[in-house]
C-alpha positions as a printed Julia matrix, in Angstrom:
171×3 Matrix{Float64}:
 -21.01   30.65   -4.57
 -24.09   30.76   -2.4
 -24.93   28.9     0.45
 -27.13   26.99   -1.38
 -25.02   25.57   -4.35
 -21.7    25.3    -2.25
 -22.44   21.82   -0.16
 -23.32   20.42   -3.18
 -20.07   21.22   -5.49
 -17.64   20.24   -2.58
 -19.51   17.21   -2.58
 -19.09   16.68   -6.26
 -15.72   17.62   -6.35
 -14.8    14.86   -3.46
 -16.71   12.64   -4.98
 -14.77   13.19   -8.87
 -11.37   13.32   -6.72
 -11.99    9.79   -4.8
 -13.25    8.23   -8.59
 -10.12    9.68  -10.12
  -7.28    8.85   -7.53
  -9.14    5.63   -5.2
  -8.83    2.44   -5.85
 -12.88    1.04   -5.92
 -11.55   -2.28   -4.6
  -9.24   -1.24   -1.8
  -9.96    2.34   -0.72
  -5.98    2.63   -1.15
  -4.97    5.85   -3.06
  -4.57    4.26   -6.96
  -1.65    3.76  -10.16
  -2.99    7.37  -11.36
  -2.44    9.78   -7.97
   1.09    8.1    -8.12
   1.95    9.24  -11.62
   0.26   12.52  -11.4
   0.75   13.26   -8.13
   3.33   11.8    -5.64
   5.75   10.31   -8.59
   7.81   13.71   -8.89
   8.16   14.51   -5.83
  11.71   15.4    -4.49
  11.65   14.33   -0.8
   9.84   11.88    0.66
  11.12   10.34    4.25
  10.82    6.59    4.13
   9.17    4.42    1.12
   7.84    0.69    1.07
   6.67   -1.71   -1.55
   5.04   -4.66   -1.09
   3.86   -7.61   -2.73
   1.69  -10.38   -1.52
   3.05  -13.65   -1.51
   1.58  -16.5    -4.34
  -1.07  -14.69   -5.21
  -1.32  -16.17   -8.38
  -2.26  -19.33   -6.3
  -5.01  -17.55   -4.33
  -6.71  -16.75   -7.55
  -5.9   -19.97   -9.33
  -7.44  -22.41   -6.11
  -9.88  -19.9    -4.81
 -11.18  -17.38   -7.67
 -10.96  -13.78   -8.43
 -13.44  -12.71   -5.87
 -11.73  -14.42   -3.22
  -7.86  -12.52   -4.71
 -10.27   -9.53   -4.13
 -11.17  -10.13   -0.76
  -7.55  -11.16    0.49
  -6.61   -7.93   -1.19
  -9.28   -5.67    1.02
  -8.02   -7.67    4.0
  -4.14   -6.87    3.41
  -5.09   -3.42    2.49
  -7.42   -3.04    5.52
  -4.67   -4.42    7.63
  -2.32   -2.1     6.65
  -4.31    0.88    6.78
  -5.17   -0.17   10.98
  -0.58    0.52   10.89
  -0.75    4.42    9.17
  -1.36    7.57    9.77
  -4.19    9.77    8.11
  -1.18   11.6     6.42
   0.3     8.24    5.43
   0.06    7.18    1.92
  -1.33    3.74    0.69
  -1.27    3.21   -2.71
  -2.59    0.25   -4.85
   0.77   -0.18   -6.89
  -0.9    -2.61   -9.68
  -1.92   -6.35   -9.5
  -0.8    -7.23   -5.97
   1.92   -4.6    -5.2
   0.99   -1.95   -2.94
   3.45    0.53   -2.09
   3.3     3.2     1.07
   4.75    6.38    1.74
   5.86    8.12    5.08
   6.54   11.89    4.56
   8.01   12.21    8.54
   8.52    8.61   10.53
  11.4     7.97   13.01
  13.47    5.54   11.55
  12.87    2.96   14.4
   8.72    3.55   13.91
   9.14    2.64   10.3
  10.81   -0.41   10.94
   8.28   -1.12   13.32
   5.29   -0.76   11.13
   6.38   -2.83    8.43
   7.28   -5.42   10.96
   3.82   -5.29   12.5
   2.26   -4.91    9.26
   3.71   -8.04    8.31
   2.84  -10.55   11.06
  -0.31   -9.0    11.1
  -1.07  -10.02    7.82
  -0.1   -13.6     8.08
  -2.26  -13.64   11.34
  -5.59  -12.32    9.37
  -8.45  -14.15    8.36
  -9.89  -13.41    4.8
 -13.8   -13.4     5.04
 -15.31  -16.11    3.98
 -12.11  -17.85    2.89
 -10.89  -18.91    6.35
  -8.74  -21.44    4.36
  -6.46  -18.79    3.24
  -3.38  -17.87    4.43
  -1.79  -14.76    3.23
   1.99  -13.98    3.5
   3.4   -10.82    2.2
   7.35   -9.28    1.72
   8.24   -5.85    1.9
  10.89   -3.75    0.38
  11.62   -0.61    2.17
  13.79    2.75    2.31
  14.55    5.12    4.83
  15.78    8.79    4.34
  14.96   11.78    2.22
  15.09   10.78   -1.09
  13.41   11.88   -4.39
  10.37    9.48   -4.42
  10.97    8.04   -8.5
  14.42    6.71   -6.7
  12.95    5.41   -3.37
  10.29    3.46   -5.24
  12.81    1.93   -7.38
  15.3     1.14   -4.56
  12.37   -0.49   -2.17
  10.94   -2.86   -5.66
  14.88   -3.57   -5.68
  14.61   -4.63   -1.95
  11.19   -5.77   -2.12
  12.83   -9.0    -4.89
  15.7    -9.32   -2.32
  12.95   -9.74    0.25
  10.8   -12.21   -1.78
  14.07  -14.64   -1.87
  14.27  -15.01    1.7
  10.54  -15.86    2.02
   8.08  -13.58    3.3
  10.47  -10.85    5.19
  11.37   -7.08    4.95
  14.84   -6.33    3.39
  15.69   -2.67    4.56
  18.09   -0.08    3.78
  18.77    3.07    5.06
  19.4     5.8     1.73
């Protein structure tokens, strides 16, 4: 390629690889770079899943646009806790899940900790009346990723029981 027609196709090609694998809500990594790209994986270091607490109700009192702005607040919110290498992915509905290729065991713990309280701290724009509450499912220690994400939605239902916490296991 020339100079000339080279800016322009890496430009396209961004743009075709954010439409295929970004969520247009969120900005978080979507459903489809999961299954096409992470899903198979064999290693991955530690794995979390989380789900947002009565969101159903947020929706149902508030309206879809304001379920859409408490998810770009949870997923900015959790993005402000990762690493440019970090993975955030839009699971479906209100699951999101995140991925850690290398993250002391202690640091991991840490973030989803932090990531918690600082969601049930955050204001939703516009919707100050909202209070969001999330629990979190997570895995540390190489394991194939298919199994970690099934292990943390496991301990992401254990979580959910106890009311907004993070049920961990080391794998």
């Amino acid at each position: 390629l020339g100079a000339y027609g080279s800016g322009s196709l890496i430009d396209k090609i961004s743009r075709f690889n954010r439409e295929l694998y970004e969520d247009p809500l969120t900005g978080a990594r979507n459903r489809r770079y999961f299954e096409e790209q992470l899903k198979s994986l064999d290693k991955m270091g530690a794995i979390a899943m989380i789900d947002v607490d009565n969101f159903k109700q947020i929706n149902d009192s508030y309206g879809h646009v304001a379920g859409d702005a408490a998810l770009c607040t949870i997923v900015r919110m959790i993005f402000e806790h990762v690493r440019a290498d970090d993975v955030v992915l839009h699971y479906g509905g209100d699951e999101f899940l995140l991925m850690f290729e290398e993250i002391p065991e202690q640091v991991f713990q840490q973030k989803l900790e932090d990531i918690r309280e600082e969601i049930a701290m955050a204001d939703v724009p516009e919707y100050k009346e909202i209070r969001l509450s999330m629990s979190v499912g997570g895995v540390y220690g190489s394991c194939k990723v298919r199994d970690g994400v099934m292990e943390a939605d496991r301990l992401l239902y254990q979580a959910k029981r106890q009311k907004n916490c993070v049920a961990y296991k080391r794998i």
